[in-house]
N, CA, C and O atoms as a GROMACS GRO file, in nm:
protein
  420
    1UNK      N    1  14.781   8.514   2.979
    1UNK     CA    2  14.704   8.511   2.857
    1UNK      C    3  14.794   8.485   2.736
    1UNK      O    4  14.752   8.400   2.657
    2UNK      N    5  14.899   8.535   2.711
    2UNK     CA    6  14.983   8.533   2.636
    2UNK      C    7  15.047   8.394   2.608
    2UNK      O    8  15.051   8.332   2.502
    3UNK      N    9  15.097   8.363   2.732
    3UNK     CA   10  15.141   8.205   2.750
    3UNK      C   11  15.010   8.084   2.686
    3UNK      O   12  15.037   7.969   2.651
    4UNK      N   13  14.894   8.134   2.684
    4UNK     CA   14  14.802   8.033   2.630
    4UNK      C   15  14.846   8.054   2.539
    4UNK      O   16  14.943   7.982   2.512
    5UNK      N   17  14.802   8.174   2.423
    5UNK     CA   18  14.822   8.147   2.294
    5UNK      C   19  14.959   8.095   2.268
    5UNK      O   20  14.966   8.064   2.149
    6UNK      N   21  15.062   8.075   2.325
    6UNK     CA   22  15.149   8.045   2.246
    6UNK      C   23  15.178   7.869   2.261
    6UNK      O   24  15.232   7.813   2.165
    7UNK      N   25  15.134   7.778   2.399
    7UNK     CA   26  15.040   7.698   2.412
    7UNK      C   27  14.966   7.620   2.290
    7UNK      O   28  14.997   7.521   2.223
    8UNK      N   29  14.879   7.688   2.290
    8UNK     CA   30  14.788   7.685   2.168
    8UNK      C   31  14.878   7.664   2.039
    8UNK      O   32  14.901   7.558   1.981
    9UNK      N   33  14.913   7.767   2.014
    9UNK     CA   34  15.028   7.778   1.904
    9UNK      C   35  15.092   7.625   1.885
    9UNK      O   36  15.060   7.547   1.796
   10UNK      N   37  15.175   7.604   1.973
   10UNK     CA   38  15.258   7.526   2.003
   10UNK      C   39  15.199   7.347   2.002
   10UNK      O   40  15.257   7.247   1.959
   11UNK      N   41  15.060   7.363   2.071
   11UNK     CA   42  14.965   7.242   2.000
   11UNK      C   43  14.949   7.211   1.848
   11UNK      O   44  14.959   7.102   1.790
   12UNK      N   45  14.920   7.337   1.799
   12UNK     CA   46  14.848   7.303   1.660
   12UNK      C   47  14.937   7.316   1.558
   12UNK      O   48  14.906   7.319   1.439
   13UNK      N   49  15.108   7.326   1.626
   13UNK     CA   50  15.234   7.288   1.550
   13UNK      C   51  15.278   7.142   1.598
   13UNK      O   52  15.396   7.108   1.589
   14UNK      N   53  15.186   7.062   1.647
   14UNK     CA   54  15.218   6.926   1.734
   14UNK      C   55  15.247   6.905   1.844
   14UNK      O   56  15.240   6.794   1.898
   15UNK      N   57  15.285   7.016   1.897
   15UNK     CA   58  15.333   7.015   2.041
   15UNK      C   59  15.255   6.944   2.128
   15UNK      O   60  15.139   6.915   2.096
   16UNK      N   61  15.317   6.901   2.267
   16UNK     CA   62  15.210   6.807   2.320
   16UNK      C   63  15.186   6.911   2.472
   16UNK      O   64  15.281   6.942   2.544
   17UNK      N   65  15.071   6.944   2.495
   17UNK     CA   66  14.961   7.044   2.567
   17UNK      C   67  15.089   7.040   2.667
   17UNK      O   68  15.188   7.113   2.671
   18UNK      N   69  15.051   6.929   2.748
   18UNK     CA   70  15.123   6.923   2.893
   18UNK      C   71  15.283   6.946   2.893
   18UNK      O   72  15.334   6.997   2.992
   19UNK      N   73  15.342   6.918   2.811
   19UNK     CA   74  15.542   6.934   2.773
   19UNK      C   75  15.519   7.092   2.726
   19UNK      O   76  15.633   7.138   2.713
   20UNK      N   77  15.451   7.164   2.705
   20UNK     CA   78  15.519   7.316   2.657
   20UNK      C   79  15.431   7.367   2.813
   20UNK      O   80  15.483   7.465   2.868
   21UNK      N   81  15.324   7.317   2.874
   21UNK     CA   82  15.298   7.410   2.993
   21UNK      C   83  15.426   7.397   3.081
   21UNK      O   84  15.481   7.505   3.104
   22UNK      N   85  15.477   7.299   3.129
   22UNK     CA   86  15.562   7.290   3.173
   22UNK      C   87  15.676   7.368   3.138
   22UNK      O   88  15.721   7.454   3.214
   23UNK      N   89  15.730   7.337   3.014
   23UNK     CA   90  15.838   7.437   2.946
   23UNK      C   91  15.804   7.561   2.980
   23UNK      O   92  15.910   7.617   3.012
   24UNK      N   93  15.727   7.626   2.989
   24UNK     CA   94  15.678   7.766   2.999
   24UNK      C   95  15.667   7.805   3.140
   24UNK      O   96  15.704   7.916   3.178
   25UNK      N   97  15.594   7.677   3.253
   25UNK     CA   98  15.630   7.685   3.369
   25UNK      C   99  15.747   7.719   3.414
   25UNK      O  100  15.726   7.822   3.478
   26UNK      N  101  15.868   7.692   3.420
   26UNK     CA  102  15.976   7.626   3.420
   26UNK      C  103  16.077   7.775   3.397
   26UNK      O  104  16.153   7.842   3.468
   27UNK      N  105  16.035   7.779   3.281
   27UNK     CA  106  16.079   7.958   3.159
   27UNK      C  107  16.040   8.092   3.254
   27UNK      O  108  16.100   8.199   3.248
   28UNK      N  109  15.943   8.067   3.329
   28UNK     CA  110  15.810   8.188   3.425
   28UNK      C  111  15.866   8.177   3.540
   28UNK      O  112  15.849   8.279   3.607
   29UNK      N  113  15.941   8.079   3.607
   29UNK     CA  114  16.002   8.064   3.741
   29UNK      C  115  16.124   8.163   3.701
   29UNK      O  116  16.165   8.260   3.765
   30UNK      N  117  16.153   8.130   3.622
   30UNK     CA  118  16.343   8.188   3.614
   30UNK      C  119  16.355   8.294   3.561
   30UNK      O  120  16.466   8.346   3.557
   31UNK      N  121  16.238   8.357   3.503
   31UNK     CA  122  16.194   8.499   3.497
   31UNK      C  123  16.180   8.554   3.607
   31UNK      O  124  16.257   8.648   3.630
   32UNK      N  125  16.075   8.516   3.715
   32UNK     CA  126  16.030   8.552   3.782
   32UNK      C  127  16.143   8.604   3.879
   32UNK      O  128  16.140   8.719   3.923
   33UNK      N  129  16.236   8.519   3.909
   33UNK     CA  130  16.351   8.495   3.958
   33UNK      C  131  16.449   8.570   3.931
   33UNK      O  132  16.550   8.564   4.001
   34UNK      N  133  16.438   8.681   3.798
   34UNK     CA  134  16.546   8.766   3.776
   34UNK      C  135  16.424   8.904   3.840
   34UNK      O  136  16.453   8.996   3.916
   35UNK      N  137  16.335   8.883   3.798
   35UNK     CA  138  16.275   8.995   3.886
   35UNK      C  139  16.266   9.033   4.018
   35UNK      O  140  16.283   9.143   4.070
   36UNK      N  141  16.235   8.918   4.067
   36UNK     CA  142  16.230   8.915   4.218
   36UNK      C  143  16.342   8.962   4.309
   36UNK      O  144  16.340   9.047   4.397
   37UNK      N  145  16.451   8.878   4.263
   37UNK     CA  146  16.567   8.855   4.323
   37UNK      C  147  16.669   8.957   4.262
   37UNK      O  148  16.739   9.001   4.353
   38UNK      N  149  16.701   9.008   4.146
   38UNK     CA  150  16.799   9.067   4.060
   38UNK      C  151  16.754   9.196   4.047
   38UNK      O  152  16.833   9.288   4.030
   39UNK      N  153  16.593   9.217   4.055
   39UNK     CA  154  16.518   9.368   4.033
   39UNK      C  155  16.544   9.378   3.878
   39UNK      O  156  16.588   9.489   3.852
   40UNK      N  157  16.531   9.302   3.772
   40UNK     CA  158  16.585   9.297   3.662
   40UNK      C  159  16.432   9.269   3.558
   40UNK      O  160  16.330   9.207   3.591
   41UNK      N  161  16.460   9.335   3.434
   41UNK     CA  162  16.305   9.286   3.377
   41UNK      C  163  16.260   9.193   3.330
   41UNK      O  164  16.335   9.131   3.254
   42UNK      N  165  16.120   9.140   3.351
   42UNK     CA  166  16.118   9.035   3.300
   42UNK      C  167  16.110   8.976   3.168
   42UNK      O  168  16.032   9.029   3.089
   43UNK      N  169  16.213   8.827   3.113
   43UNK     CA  170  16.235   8.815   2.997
   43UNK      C  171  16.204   8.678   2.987
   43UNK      O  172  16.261   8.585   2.928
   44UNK      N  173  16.143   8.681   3.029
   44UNK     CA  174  16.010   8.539   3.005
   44UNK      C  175  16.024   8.525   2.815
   44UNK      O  176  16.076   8.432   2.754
   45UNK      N  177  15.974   8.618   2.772
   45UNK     CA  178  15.959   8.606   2.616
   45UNK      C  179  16.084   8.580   2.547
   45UNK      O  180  16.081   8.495   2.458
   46UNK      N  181  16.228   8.656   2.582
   46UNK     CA  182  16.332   8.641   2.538
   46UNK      C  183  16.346   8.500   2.589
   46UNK      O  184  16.429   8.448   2.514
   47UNK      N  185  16.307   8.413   2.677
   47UNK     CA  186  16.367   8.269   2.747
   47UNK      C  187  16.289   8.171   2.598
   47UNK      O  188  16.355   8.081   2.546
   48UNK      N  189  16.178   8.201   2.557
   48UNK     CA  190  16.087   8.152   2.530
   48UNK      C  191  16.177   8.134   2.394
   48UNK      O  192  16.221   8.032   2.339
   49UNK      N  193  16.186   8.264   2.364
   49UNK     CA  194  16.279   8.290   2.193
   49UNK      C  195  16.390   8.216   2.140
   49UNK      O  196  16.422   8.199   2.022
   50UNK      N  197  16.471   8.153   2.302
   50UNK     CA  198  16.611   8.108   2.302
   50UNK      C  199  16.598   7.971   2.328
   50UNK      O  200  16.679   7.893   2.279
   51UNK      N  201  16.484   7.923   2.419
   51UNK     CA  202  16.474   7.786   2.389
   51UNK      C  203  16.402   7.726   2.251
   51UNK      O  204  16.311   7.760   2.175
   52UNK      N  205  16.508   7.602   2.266
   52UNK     CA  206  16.468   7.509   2.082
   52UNK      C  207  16.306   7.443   2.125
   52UNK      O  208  16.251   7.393   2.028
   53UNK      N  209  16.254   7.439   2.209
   53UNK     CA  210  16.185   7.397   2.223
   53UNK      C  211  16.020   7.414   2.173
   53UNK      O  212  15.919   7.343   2.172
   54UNK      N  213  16.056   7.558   2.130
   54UNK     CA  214  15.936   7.683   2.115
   54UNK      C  215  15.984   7.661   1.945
   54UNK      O  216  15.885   7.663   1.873
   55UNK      N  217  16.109   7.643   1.874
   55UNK     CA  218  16.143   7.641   1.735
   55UNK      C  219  16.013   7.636   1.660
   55UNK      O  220  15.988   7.728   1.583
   56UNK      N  221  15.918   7.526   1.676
   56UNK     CA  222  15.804   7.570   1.534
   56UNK      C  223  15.721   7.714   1.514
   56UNK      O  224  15.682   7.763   1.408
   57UNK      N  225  15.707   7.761   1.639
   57UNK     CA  226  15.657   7.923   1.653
   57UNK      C  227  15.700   8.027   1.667
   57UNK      O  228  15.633   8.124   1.700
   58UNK      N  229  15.832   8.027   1.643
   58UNK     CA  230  15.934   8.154   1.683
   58UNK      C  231  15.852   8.248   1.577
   58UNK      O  232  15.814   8.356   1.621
   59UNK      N  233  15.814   8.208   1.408
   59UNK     CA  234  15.775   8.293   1.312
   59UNK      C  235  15.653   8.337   1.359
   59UNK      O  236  15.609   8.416   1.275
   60UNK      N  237  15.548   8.321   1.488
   60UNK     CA  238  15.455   8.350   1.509
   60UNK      C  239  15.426   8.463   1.642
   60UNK      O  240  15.332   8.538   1.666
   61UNK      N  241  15.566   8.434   1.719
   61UNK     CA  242  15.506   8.493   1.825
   61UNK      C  243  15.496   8.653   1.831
   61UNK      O  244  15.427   8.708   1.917
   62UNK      N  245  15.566   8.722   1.739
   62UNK     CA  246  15.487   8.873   1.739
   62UNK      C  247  15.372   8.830   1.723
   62UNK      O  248  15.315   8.828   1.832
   63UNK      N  249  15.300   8.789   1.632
   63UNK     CA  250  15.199   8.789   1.663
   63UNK      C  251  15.099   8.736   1.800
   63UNK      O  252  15.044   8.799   1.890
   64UNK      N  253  15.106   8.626   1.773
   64UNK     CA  254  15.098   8.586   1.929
   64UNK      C  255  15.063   8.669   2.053
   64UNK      O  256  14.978   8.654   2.141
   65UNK      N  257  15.180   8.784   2.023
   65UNK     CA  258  15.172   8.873   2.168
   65UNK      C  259  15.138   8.969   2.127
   65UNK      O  260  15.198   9.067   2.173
   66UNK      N  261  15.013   9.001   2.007
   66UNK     CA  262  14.997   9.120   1.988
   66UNK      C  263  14.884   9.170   2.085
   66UNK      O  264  14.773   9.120   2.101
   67UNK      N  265  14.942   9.285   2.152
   67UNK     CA  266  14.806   9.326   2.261
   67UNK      C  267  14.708   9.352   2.205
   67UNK      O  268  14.616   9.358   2.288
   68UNK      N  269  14.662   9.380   2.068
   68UNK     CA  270  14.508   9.396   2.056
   68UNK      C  271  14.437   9.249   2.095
   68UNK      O  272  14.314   9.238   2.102
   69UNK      N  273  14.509   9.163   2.113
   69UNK     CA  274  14.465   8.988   2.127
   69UNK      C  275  14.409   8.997   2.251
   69UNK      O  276  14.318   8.921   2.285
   70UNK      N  277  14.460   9.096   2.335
   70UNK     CA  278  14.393   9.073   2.489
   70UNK      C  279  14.300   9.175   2.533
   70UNK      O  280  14.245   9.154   2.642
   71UNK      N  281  14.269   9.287   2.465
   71UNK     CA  282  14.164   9.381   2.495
   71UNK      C  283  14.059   9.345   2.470
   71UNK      O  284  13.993   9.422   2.540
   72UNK      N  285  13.957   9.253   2.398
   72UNK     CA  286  13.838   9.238   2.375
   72UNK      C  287  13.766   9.355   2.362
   72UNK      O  288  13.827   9.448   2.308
   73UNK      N  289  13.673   9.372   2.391
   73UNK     CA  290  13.579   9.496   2.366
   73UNK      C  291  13.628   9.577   2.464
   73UNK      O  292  13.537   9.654   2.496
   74UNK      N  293  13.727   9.598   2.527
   74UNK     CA  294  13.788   9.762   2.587
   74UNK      C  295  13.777   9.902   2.515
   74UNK      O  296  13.734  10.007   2.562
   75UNK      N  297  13.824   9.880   2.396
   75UNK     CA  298  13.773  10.014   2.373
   75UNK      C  299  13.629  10.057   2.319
   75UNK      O  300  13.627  10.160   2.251
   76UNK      N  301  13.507   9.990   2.341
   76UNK     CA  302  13.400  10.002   2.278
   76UNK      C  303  13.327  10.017   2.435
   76UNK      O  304  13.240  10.100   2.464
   77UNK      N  305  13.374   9.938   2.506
   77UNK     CA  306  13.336   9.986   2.670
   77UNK      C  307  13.368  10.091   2.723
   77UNK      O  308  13.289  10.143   2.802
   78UNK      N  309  13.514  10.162   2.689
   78UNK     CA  310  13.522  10.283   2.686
   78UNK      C  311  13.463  10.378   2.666
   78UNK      O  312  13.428  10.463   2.748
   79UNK      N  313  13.437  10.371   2.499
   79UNK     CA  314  13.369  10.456   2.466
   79UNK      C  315  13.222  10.486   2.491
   79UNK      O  316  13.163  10.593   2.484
   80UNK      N  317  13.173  10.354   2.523
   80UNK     CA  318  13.001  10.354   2.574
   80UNK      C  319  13.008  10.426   2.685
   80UNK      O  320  12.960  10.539   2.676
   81UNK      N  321  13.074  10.381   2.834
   81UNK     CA  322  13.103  10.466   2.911
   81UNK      C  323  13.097  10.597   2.949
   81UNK      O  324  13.025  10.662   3.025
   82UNK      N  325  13.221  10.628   2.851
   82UNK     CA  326  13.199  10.800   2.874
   82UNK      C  327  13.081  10.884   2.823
   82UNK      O  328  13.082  11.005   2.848
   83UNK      N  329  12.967  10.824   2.742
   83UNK     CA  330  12.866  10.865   2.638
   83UNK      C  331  12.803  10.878   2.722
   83UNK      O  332  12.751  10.985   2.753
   84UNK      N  333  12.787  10.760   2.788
   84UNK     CA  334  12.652  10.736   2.856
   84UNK      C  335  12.673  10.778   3.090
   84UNK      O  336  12.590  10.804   3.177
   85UNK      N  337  12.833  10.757   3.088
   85UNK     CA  338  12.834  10.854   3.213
   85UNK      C  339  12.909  10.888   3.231
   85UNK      O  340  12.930  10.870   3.351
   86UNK      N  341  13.022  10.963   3.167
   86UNK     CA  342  13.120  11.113   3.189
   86UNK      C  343  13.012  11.190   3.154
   86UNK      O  344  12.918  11.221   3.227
   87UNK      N  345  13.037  11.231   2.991
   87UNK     CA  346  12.973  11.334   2.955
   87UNK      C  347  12.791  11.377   3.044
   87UNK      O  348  12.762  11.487   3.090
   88UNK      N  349  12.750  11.322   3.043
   88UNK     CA  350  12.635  11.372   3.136
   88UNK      C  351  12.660  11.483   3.230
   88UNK      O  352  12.632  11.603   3.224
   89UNK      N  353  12.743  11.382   3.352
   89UNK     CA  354  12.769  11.428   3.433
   89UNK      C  355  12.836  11.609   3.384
   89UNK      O  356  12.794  11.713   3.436
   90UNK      N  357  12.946  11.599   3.273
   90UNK     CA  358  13.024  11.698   3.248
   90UNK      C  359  12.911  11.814   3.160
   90UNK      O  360  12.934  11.934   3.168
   91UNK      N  361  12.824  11.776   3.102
   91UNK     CA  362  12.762  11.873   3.007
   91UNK      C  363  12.713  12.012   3.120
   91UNK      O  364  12.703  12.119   3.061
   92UNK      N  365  12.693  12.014   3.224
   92UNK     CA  366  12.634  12.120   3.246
   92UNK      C  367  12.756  12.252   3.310
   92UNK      O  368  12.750  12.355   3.378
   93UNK      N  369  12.869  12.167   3.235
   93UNK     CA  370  13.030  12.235   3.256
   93UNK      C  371  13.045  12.258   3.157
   93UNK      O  372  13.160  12.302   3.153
   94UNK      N  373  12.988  12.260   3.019
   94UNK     CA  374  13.029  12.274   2.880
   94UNK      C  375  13.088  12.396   2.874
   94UNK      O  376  13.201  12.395   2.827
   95UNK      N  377  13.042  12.502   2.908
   95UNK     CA  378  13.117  12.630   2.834
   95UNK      C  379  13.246  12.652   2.939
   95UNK      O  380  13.339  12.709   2.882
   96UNK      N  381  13.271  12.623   3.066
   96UNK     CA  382  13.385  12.614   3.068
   96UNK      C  383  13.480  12.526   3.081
   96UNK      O  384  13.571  12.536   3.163
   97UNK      N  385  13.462  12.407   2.976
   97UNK     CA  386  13.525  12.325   2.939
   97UNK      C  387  13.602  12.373   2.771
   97UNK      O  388  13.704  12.328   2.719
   98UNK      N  389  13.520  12.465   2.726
   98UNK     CA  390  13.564  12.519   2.595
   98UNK      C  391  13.703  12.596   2.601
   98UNK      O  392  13.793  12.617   2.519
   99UNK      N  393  13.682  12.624   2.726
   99UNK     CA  394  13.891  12.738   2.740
   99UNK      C  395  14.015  12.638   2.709
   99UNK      O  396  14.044  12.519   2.710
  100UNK      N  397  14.059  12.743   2.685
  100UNK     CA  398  14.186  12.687   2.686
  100UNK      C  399  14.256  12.728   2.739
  100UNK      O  400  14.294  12.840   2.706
  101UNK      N  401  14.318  12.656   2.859
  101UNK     CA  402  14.434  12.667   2.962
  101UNK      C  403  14.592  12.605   2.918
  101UNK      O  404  14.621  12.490   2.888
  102UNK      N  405  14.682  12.731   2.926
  102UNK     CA  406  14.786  12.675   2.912
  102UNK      C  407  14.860  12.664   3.038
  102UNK      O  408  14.846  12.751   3.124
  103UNK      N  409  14.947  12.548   3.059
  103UNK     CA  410  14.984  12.514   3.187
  103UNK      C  411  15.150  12.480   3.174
  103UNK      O  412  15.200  12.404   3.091
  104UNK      N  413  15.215  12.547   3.265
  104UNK     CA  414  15.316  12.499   3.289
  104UNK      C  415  15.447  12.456   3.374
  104UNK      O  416  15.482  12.550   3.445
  105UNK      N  417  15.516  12.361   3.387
  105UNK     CA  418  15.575  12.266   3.470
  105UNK      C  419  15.709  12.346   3.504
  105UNK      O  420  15.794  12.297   3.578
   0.00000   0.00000   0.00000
């Protein structure tokens, strides 16, 4: 998901669609490749940062990768959720849900 927007990004700074999928292809192998093989984390984004190739969007990609970009309505599904089937289920536990337990490790 991330890799689109920056894709995207990378179009509507001129970039041409098919030369940055590739670039990014390419960037995602040799990531993948320190993970796989090295057990090392992946730095796909740092590859991304260091190639000139990405240069017109470097000022963009915090944003870019900001995770509220990929939740869509998650937390509103959440919250419908538990309204409409936790709590149900839990209300006829209400009063001893009111204690307070202290617990310790």
């Amino acid at each position: 998901m991330a890799t689109e927007n920056i894709i995207m990004a990378m179009v509507q700074a001129g970039g041409n669609r098919q030369d940055c999928h590739e670039k990014i292809r390419v960037l995602s192998q040799e990531a993948a490749a320190v993970v796989k093989q090295e057990g090392g984390d992946n730095d796909l984004i740092a590859r991304i940062r260091g190639d000139p190739y990405f240069s017109p969007i470097l000022g963009q990609l915090d944003t870019l990768m900001d995770p509220q970009t990929f939740i869509g309505r998650a937390p509103q599904q959440v919250v419908r959720f538990l309204a409409e089937e936790v709590r149900p289920i839990l209300e006829p536990y209400r009063n001893q849900m009111e204690e307070n337990v202290d617990l310790e490790l």
